[in-house]
Every structure is written in C-alpha cells, then in structure tokens.
N, C-alpha and C positions, 0 to 999 in steps of 0.2 A: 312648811313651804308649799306655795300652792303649784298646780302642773304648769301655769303661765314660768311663775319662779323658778321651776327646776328646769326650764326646758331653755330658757332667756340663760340662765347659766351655764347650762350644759353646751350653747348654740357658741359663747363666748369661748369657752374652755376650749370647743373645736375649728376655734377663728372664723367663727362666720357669725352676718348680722342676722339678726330675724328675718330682714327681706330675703337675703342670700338663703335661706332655711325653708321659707315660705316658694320661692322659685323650684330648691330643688326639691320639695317632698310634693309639688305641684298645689301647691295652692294660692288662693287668692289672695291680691294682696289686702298686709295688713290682717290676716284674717285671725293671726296669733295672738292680736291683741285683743280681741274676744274671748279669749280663754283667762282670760282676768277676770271676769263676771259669770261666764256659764262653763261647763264642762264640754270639750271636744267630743267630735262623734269618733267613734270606735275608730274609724276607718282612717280618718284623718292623722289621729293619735298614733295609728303604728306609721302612717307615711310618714310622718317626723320620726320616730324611732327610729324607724330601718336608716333613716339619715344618718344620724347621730350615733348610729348602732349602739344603741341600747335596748332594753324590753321595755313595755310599754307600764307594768309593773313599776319599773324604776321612774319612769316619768310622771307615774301618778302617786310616787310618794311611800307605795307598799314594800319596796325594799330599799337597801343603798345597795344593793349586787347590780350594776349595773345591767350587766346579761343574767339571764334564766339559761343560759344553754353551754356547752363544754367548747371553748373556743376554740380545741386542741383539733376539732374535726371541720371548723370553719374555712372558710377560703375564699380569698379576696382576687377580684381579677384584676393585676396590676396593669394591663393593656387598657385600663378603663383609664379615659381623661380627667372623668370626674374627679377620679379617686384624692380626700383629702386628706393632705398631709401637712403638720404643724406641729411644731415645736416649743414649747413654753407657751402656748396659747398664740402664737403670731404663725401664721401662712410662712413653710420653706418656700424660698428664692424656686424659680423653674430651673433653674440651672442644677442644683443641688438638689430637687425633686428629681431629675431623671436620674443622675448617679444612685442614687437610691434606690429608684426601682430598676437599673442596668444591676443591683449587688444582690439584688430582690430575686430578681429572675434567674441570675448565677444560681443562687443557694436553691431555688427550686429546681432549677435542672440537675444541680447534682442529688437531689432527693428524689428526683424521678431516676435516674439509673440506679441510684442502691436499691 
C-alpha cells in the first residue's frame, strides 16, 4: 500500500475528505494527490499525521502500530473546536459531540482531584 493509499484510508476511517485533511494539516489544495507519484516532504508528512494522529512510520507503511508513543501519557484538549470525533467512520451529530465532551471533562475533573 502506497502513503497516498494509507493515508486516502486512514482520512476516510476518520471521516474526513482529502480536501478536509489537506485544509487541516494546512496544505495546498489537492496537494495529496501528488503523493501517488512522488513521496511527501518530511514536513508535510507529519502535518497530516498529527491530523489523523498517527506516526508518520505508520503512514509510510513501516509499521501497522499506528502510534510509536504510549498513549497512556497523551492528552487531548477537549475545549479545542477542531477536535474530531466519529463513529463507525461517519462524523457524531454536534448535538451528541458536546454530551461527550460535557462526560469528557467530568471524568477528567474527577482525575484531577484523586
């Protein structure tokens, strides 16, 4: 599978188009479909990662571990708009995206007092 391939899939898996991929990881458009013929510059290649949060490893095919790092120390800022969230590969409703992160922010407040 080539990095166009895994990445065209992976963009699907986390309900977003290539354009919607190519916007957030700030690129020009269309520019992912160049990585069908040449290989991405280093730089680019993690800006789409950190989207899709995966390693850039995973993108280029050298592992199926999606991440390289211990996700138990990661941490997501759920006050971010961006933040996505999807279900069976389709985008949650806003309505049921905030419930989620109102259940988000409980469980982390109570983790911040113990």
């Amino acid at each position: 599978m080539t990095v166009f391939e895994r990445t065209k899939e992976l963009a699907i898996k986390r309900g977003l188009s290539l354009a919607d991929l190519e916007i957030k990881a700030g690129l020009s458009d269309k520019s992912l479909y160049k990585w069908k013929k040449s290989n991405p510059s280093s730089d680019n290649l993690q800006k789409v990662a950190d989207v899709l949060n995966v390693s850039t490893d995973y993108l280029l095919g050298r592992t199926n571990q999606m991440n390289s790092y211990d996700s138990s120390n990661k941490t997501t800022d759920i006050a971010d708009d961006t933040l996505i969230m999807a279900f069976d590969g389709k985008p949650i409703p806003d309505e049921e995206r905030e419930k989620l992160l109102d259940y988000a922010r409980y469980i982390m407040s109570q983790k911040k007092e113990k």
